[in-house]
C-alpha positions in Angstrom: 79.2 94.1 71.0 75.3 94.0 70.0 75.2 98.0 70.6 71.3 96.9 69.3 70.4 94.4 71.9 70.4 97.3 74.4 67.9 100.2 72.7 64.9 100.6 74.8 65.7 97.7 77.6 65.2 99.1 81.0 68.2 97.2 83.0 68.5 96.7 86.3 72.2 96.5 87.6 72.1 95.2 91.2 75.3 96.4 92.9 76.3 98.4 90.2 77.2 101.2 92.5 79.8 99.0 93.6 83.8 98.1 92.6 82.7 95.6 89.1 79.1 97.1 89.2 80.1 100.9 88.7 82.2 99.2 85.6 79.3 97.7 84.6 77.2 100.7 84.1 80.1 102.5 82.3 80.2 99.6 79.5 76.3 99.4 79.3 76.4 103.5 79.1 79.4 102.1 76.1 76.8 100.0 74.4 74.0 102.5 74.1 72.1 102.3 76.9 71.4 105.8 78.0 71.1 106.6 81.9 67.4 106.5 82.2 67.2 103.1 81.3 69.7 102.1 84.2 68.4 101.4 87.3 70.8 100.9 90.5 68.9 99.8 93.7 70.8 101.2 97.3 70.8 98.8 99.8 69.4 101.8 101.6 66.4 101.4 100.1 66.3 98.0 98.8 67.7 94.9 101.0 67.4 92.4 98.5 67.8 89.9 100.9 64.2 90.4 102.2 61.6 89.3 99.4 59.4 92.0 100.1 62.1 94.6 99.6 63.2 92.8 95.6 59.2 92.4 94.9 59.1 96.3 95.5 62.2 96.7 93.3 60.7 94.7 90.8 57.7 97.2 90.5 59.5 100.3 90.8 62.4 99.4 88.2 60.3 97.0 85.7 63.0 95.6 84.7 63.7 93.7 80.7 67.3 92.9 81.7 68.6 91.9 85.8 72.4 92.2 86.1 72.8 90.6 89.4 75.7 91.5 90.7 75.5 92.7 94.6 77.2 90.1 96.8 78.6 89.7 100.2 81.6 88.8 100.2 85.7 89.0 100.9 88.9 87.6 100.7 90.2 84.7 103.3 89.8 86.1 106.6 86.3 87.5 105.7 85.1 84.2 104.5 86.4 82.2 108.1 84.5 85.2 110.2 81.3 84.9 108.5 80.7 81.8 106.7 76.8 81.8 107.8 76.1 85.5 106.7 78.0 84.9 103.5 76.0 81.9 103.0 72.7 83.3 103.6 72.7 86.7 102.3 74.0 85.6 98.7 71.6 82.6 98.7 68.9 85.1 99.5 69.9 87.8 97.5 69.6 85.7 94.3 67.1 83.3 95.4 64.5 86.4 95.5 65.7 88.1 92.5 65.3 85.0 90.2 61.8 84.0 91.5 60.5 88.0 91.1 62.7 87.5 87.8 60.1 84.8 86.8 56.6 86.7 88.1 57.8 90.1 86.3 58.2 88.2 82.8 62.2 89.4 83.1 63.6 89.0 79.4 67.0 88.1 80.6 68.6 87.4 83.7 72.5 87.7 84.5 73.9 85.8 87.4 77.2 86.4 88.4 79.1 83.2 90.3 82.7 82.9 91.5 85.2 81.1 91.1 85.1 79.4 94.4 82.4 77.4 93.6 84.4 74.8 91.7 86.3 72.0 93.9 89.5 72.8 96.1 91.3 70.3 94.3 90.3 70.8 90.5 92.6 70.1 87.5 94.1 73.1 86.0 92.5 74.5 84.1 89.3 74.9 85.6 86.6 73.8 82.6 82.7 74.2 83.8 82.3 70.7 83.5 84.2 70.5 86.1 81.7 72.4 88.6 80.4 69.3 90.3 83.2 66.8 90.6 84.2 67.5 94.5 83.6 69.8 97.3 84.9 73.7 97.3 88.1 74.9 99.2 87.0 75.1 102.7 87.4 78.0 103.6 85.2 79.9 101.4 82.7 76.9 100.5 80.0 78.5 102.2 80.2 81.7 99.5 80.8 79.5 96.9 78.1 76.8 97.5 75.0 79.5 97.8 76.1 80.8 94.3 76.5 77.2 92.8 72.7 76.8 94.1 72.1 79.2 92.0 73.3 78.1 89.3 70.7 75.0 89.9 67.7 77.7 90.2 68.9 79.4 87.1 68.8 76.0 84.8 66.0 74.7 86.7 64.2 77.6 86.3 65.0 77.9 82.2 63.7 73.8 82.3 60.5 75.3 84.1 59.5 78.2 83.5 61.9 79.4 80.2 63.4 82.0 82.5 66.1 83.1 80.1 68.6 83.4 82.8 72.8 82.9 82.0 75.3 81.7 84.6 78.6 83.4 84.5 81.9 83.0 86.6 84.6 85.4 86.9 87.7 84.5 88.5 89.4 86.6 91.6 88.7 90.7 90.1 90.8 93.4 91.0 91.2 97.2 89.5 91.0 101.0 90.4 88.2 101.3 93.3 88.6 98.1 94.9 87.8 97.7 98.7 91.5 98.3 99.9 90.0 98.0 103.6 91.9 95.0 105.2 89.3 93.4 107.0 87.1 92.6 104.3 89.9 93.3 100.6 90.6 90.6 98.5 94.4 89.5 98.2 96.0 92.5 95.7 94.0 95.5 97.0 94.8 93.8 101.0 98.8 94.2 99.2 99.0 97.3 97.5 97.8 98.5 100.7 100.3 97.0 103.0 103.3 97.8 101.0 102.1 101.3 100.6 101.7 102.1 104.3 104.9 99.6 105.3 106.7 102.0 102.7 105.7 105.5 104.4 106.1 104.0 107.7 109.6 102.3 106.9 108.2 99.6 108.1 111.4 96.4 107.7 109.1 93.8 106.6 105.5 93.4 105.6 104.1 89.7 106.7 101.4 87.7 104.5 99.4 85.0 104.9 100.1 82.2 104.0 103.7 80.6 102.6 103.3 81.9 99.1 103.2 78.4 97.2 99.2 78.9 95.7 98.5 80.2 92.3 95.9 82.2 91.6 94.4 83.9 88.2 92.9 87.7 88.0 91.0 89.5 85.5 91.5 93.5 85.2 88.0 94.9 86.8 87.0 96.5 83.2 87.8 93.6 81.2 85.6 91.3 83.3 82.6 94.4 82.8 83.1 94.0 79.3 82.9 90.3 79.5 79.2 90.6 82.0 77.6 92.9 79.1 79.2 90.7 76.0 77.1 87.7 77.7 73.9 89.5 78.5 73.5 90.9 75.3 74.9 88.1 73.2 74.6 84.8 75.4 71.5 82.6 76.0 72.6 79.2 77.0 72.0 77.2 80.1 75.6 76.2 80.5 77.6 78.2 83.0 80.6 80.2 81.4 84.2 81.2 82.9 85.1 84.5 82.7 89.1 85.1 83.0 92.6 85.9 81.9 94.2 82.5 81.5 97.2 83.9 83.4 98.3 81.6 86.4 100.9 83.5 88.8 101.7 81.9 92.2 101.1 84.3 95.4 105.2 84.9 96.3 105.4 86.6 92.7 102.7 88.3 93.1 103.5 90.2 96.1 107.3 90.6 94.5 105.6 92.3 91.5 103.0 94.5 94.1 105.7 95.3 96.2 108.0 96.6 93.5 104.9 98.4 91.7 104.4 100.4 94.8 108.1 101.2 95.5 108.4 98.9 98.5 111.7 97.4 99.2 111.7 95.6 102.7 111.4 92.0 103.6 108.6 89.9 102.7 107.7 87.4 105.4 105.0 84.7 105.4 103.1 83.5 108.3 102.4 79.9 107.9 100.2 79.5 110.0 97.7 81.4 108.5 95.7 79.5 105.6 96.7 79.3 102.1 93.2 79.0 100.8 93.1 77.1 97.8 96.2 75.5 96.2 95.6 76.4 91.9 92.9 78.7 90.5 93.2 78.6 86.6 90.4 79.0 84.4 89.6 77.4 80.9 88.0 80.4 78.9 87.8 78.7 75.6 83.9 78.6 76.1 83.6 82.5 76.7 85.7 83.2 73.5 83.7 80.7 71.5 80.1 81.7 72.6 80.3 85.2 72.9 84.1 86.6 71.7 85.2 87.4 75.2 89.6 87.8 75.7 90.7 89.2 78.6 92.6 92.6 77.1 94.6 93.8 80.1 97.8 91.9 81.1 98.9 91.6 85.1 101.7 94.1 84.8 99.6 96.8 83.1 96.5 96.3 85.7 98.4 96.8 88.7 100.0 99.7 87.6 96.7 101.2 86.5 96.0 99.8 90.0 98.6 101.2 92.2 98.6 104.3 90.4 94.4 105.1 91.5 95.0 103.5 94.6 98.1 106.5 95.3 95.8 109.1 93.9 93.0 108.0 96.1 95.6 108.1 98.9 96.4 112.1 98.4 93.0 112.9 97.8 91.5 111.3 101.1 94.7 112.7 102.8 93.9 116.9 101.9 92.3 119.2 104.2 88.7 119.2 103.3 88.8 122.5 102.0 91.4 121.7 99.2 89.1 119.1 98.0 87.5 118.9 94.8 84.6 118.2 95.7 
């Protein structure tokens, strides 16, 4: 990693008090960026879907480097509740932050994507060139077409204004402080979570969405940060680059691998009538490994034990009397 590239940049990391973002900030701590030159904006004080609010961050954090990673966003049943505020709140969130990107004379933007952008039916593997050629899974197209917009603004904005701004898209994440909250969790945390309370409750069976059939690809939480800071510091191309683990693994194993992982050993039942989302997710990462020498380190088995394991710690500590806390 170009330990160099960082020395005197003043970063802004947008989200990066979040699950990938706190990650993030660990790895850019890694590659010698000291605290002061981190900036984190609260959406307490910044909501960076109001343009007034990012033109203020701009000033206070004067930024060489944007990290945009704050999103709005969640796993099936999130998407289907609010595909409008999903829509507009990423849209806006990056449409302000590139534009102030350009005024401030940012030297380097990172946009993070998602994998949902590309098109429900797309050969497997999923190569960028692929982006364009059909229309997202429908269920979560409204996520994934406000951050393929932006993958417009970003080139068009390089073509323009030379806005040195890359384009980066990590498949489904997952890792120690994920949202495990079932309204709004992505598929492992939403299982983990499940078979962890079905096994204290003695619960016969656990039911998931879904019949099991789709594949689906995830990338260990602090291999995709690595990946994020790789890019910004050594990455400066228009094209937009996949960021994964090249390991496919369909939905029913999945949960038989969770469910043993957490010590669960009821039934597993699927309700069908619930959506399956798309059918293959898959990523081609041969363009990350030759641009900037990204590989996924972490294999499936060893993330969600990593995985489990913080999510049963977390468990115990939320679960003491306040006084026993150590905090």
């Amino acid at each position: 990693m170009a330990h160099g590239f960082w020395h005197g940049r003043r970063i802004c990391v947008t989200g990066g008090a979040g699950f990938l973002g706190s990650f993030v900030v660990e790895r850019l701590r890694a590659a010698g960026a000291t605290p002061d030159q981190i900036f984190i904006p609260r959406r307490t004080h910044y909501d960076l879907t109001r343009e007034p609010d990012v033109a203020r961050l701009y000033r206070d954090a004067r930024p060489d480097v944007v990290i945009h990673l704050a999103a709005e966003v969640g796993g099936i049943g999130a998407n289907r509740q609010n595909p409008g505020r999903f829509f507009y709140a990423n849209l806006a969130m990056g449409l302000h932050l590139i534009e102030h990107a350009r005024r401030a004379g940012v030297g380097k933007f990172v946009q993070i994507g998602t994998v949902c952008a590309y098109p429900k039916l797309t050969p497997v593997p999923f190569r960028e060139q692929d982006l364009w050629n059909g229309y997202p899974e429908e269920t979560n197209a409204p996520y994934g077409i406000a951050k393929k917009a932006l993958l417009v603004m970003c080139q068009a904005y390089r073509q323009q204004y030379g806005l040195n701004a890359i384009y980066l898209l990590p498949v489904n994440l997952y890792g120690p402080r994920d949202n495990f909250d079932l309204d709004g969790s992505h598929v492992i945390p939403a299982m983990i979570r499940k078979f962890w309370e079905a096994r204290h409750s003695g619960a016969p069976t656990v039911t998931l969405w879904g019949d099991g059939s789709p594949t689906r690809e995830f990338l260990y939480v602090e291999d995709a940060a690595e990946g994020i800071v790789s890019a910004a510091a050594n990455y400066d191309g228009p094209e937009p680059v996949n960021l994964g683990s090249g390991q496919e693994i369909c939905i029913r194993d999945l949960a038989a691998m969770v469910a043993s992982e957490v010590g669960y050993q009821g039934e597993i039942l699927w309700d069908t009538t619930r959506p399956n989302g798309q059918p293959r997710r898959c990523l081609d990462t041969t363009r990350a490994r030759e641009l900037f020498g990204f590989r996924a380190k972490t294999d499936l088995t060893e993330g969600l034990r990593r995985t489990v394991a913080w999510y049963i710690e977390h468990q115990a500590r939320a679960a003491r009397p306040q006084s026993c806390r150590g905090n």
